[in-house]
C-alpha positions as CSV (number, residue, x, y, z in Angstrom):
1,X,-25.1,-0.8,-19.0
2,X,-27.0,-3.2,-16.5
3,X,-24.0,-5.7,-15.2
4,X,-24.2,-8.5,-13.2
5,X,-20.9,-8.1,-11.7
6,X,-17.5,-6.1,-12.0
7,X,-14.2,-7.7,-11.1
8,X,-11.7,-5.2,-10.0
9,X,-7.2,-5.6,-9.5
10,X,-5.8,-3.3,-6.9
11,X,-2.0,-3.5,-6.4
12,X,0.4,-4.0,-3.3
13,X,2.2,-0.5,-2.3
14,X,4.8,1.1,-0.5
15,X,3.4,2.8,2.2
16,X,5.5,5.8,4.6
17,X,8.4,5.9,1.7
18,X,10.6,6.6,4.5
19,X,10.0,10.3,5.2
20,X,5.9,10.5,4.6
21,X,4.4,8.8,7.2
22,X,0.8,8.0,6.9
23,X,1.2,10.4,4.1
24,X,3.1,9.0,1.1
25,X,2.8,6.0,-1.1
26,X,3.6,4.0,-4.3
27,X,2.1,1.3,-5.9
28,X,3.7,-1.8,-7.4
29,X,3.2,-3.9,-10.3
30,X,2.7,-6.4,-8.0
31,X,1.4,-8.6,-6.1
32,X,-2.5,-7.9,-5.6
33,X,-5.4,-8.2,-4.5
34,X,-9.1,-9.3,-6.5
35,X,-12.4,-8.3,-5.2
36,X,-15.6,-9.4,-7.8
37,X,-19.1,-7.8,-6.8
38,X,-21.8,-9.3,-7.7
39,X,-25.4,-8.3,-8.1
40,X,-27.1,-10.6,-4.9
41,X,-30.5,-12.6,-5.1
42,X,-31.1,-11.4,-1.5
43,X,-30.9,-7.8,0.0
44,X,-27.9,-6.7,2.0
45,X,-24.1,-6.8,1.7
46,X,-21.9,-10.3,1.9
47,X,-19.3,-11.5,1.3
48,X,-19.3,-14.5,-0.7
49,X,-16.1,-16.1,-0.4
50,X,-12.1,-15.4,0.6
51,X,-9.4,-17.2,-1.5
52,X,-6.0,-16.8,-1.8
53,X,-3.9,-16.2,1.1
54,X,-7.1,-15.7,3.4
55,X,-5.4,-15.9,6.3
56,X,-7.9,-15.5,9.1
57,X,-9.8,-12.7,7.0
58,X,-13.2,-12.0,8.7
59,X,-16.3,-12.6,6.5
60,X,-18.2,-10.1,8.7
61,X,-19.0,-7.6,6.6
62,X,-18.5,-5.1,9.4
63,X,-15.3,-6.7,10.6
64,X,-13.9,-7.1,6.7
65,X,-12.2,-4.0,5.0
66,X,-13.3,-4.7,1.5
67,X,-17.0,-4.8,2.7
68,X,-17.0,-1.9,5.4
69,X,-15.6,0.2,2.3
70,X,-18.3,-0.5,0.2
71,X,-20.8,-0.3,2.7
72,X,-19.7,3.2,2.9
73,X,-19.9,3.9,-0.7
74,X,-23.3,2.8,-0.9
75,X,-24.8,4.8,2.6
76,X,-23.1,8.3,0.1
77,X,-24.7,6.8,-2.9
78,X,-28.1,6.2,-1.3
79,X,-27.9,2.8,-2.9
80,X,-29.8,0.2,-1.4
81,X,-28.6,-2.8,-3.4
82,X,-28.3,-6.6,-2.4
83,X,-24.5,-7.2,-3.3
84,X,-22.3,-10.0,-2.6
85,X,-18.4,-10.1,-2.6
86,X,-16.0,-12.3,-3.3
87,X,-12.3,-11.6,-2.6
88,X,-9.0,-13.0,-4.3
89,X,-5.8,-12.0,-1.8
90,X,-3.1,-12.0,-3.6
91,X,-1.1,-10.0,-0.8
92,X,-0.7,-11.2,2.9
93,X,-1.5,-9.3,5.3
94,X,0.5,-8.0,8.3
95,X,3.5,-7.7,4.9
96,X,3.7,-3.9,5.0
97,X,2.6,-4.6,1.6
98,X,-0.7,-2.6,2.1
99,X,-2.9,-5.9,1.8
100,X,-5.9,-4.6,3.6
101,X,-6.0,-1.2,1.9
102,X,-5.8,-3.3,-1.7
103,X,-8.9,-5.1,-0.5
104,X,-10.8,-2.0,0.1
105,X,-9.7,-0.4,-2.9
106,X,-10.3,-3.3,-5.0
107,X,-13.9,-3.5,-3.8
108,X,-14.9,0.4,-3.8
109,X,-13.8,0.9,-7.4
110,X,-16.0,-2.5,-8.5
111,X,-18.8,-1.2,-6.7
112,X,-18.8,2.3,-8.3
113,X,-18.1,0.4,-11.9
114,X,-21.0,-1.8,-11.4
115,X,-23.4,1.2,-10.3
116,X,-22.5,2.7,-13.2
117,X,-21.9,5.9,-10.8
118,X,-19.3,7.3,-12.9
119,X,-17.2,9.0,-9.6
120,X,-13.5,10.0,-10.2
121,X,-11.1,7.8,-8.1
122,X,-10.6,10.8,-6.4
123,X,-13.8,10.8,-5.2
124,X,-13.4,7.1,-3.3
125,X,-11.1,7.8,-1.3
126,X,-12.8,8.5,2.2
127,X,-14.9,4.9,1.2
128,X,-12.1,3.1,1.0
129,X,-10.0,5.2,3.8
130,X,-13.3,3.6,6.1
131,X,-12.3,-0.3,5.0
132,X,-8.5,0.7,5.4
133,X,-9.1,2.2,9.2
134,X,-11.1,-1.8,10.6
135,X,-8.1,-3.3,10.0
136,X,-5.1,-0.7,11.0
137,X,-7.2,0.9,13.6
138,X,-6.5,4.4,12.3
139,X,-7.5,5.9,8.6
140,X,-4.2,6.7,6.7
141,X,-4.2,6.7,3.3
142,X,-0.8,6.2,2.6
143,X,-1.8,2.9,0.7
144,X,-5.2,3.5,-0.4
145,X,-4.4,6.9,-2.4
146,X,-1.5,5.5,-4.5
147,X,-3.9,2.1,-4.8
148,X,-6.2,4.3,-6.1
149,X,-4.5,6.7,-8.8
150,X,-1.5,4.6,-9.4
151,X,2.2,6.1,-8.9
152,X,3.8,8.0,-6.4
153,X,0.7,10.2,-4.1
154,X,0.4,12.1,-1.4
155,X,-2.5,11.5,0.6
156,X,-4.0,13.9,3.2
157,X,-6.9,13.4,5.3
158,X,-9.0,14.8,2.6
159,X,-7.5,15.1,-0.3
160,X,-5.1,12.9,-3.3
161,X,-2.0,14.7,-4.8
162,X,-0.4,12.7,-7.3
163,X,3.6,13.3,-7.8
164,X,5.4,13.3,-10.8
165,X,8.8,10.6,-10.4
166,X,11.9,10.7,-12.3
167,X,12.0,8.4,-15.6
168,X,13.0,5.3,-15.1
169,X,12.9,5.3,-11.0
170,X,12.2,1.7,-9.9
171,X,11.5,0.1,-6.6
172,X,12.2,-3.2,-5.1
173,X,10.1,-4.5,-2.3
174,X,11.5,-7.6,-0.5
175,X,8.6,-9.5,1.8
176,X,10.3,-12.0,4.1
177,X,8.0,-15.3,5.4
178,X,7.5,-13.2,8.8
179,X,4.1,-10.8,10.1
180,X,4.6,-7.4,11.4
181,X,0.9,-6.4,12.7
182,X,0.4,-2.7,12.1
183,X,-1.4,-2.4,15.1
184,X,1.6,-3.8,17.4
185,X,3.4,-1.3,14.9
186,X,2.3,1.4,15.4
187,X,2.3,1.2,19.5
188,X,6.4,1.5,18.9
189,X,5.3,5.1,18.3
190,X,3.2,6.3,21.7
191,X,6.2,8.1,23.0
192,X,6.8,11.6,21.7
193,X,9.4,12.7,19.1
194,X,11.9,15.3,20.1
195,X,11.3,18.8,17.6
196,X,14.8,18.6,16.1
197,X,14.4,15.2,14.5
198,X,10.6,16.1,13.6
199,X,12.4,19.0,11.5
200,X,15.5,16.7,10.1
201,X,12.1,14.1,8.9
202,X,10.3,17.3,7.1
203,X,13.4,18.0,5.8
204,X,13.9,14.8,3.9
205,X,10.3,14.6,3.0
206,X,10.8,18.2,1.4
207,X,13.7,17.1,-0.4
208,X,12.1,14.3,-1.5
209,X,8.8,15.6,-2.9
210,X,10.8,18.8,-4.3
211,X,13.5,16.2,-5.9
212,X,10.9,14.2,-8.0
213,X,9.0,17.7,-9.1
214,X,12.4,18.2,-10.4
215,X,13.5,14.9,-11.6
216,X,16.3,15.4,-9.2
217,X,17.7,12.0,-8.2
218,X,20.6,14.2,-6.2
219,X,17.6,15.8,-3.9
220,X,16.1,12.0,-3.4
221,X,19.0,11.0,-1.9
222,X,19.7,13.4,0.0
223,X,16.0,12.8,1.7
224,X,15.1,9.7,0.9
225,X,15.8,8.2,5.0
226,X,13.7,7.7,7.9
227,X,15.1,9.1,11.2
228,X,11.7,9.2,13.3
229,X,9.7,5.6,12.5
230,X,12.5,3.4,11.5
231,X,14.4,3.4,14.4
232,X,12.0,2.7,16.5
233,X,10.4,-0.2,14.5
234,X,13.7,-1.6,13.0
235,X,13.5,-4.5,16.2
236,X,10.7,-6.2,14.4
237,X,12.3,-7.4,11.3
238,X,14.9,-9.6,11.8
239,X,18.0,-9.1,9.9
240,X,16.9,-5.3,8.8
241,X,20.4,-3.8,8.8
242,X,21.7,-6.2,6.9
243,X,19.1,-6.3,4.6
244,X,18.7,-2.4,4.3
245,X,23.0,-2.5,3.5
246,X,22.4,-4.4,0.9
247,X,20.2,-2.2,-0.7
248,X,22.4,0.8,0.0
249,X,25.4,-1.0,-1.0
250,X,23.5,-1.5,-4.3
251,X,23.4,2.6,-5.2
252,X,19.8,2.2,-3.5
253,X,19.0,6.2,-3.4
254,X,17.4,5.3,0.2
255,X,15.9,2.1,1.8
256,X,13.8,1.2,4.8
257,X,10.5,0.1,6.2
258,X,7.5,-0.8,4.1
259,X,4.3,0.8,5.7
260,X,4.4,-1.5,9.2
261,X,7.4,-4.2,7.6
262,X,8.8,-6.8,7.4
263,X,8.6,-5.9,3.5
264,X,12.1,-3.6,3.0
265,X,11.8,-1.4,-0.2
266,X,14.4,0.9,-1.7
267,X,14.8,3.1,-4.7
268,X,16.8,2.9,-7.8
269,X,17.5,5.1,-10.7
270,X,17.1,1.9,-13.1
271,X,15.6,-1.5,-13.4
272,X,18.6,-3.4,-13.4
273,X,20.2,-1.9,-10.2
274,X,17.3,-2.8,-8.3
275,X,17.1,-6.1,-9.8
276,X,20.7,-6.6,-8.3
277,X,19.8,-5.2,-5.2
278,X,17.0,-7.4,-4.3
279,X,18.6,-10.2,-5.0
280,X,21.1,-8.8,-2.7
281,X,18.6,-8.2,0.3
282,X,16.9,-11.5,-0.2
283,X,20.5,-13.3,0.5
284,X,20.9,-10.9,3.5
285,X,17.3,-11.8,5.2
286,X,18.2,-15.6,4.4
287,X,21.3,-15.3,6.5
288,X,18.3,-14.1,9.3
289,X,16.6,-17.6,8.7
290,X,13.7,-16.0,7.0
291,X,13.3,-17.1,3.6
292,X,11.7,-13.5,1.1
293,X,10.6,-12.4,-1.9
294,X,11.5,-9.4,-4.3
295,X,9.0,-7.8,-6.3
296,X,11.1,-5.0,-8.7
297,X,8.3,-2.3,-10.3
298,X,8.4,0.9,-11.7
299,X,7.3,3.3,-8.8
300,X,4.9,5.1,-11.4
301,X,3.3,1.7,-11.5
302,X,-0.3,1.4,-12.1
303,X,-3.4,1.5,-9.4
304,X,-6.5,-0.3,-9.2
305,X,-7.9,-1.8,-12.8
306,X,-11.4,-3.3,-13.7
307,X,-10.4,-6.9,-14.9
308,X,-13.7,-8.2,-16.0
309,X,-17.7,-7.2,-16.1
310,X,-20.4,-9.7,-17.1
């Protein structure tokens, strides 16, 4: 099929869930992120045009995630195609909401559409990993892997594992109006972590994977905290405790940090208690001045979707 260009949706996620840092992820239903490529009149990558919430997105294609992903999906391919890009943001970045990996996930899976290359999802990873790494300085695929395949995944350096969740678990992300940059992040991090609370993370990380093989909401529970990264970043979100409470005080099974923040997630064994609870955590960031959002989804939710060819 010879198209002139492929228009693909890649949703916001959950990155870290707490206990898998740089390692586990969940999409939402939404928000999102659009990225169209197009078929250009002149050799070369570009990038067309940035609407949305463009918010001081670089239109360098080196400098731009969406664009340094594909141009590492063509230099695999040996493709040497004139294509233009155009991206929709329908996440902000610097949310925790895993805006830049949605970019680059968005654009690699158009790309491979509109080549008609006919790669698993699987196999796009490590180009959309590249787009992922311009913006966070480091390649974790946290985001990109559950972009990718949808649901709850485990993403190595190498390799996507996709892990079965309980029926009916749902999420609720709330994004307050504030940035966290994932760079300034992730310096909260340079010292060392003493063994014994490296163990007491793996711990809950094992419950946690082990508890949704099972469809064990007890085990979940049980693991579902973060004692290494969220103490350490909790500072930058005003009003966290209060907000995180709320979930808890909600029968949230465990809350915490979003990838980088300020976006505060927790789970819920059913839609409507995590309906409640993000009203709840909205009311508690408000009382921290910052007015926020709450996005409820299934965590099974859907990845990346071609939305239109022509």
């Amino acid at each position: 099929m010879n198209k002139s260009f492929v228009t693909a949706f890649a949703p916001a996620s959950v990155g870290n869930v707490a206990v898998g840092f740089d390692l586990l992820g969940h999409a939402l239903r939404a928000p999102g992120d659009r990225v169209t490529v197009s078929r250009g009149a002149k050799p070369g990558l570009h990038i067309g045009s940035i609407t949305g919430i463009a918010d001081n997105i670089p239109l360098q294609p080196e400098q731009n995630t969406a664009s340094k992903a594909v141009a590492a999906l063509l230099d695999a391919a040996g493709v040497d195609a004139g294509l233009e890009l155009h991206i929709a943001k329908g996440i902000p970045l610097a949310s925790g909401l895993g805006g830049s990996a949605a970019s680059a996930v968005a654009a690699v899976v158009a790309t491979a559409d509109l080549l008609d290359l006919g790669w698993p999802r699987e196999r796009l990873y490590p180009f959309a990993l590249a787009g992922e790494a311009v913006a966070s300085g480091a390649a974790h695929g946290d985001n990109v892997g559950c972009q990718l395949l949808g649901g709850l995944v485990l993403a190595t350096r190498d390799r996507l594992v996709s892990i079965p969740v309980p029926d009916g678990l749902f999420a609720v992300a709330v994004h307050p109006g504030y940035k966290v940059n994932t760079r300034d992040a992730r310096r909260c991090l340079a010292e060392p972590f003493d063994l014994a609370m490296v163990v007491e993370q793996s711990s809950g990380l094992a419950q946690v994977l082990a508890g949704c093989h099972q469809s064990d909401t007890g085990l979940i529970r049980a693991g579902l905290r973060d004692v290494m990264i969220e103490p350490r970043r909790a500072g930058l979100i005003p009003g966290f405790a209060a907000v995180q409470r709320a979930a808890l005080d909600h029968d949230a099974l465990g809350a915490s940090i979003s990838g980088a923040g300020p976006t505060v997630f927790g789970w819920f064994a059913d839609e409507s208690r995590a309906e409640s609870a993000g009203a709840a955590m909205v009311d508690a960031f408000g009382r921290a001045g910052l007015g926020a959002e709450a996005f409820v989804s299934p965590v099974a939710a859907p990845g990346a979707q071609i939305v239109e060819r022509g």
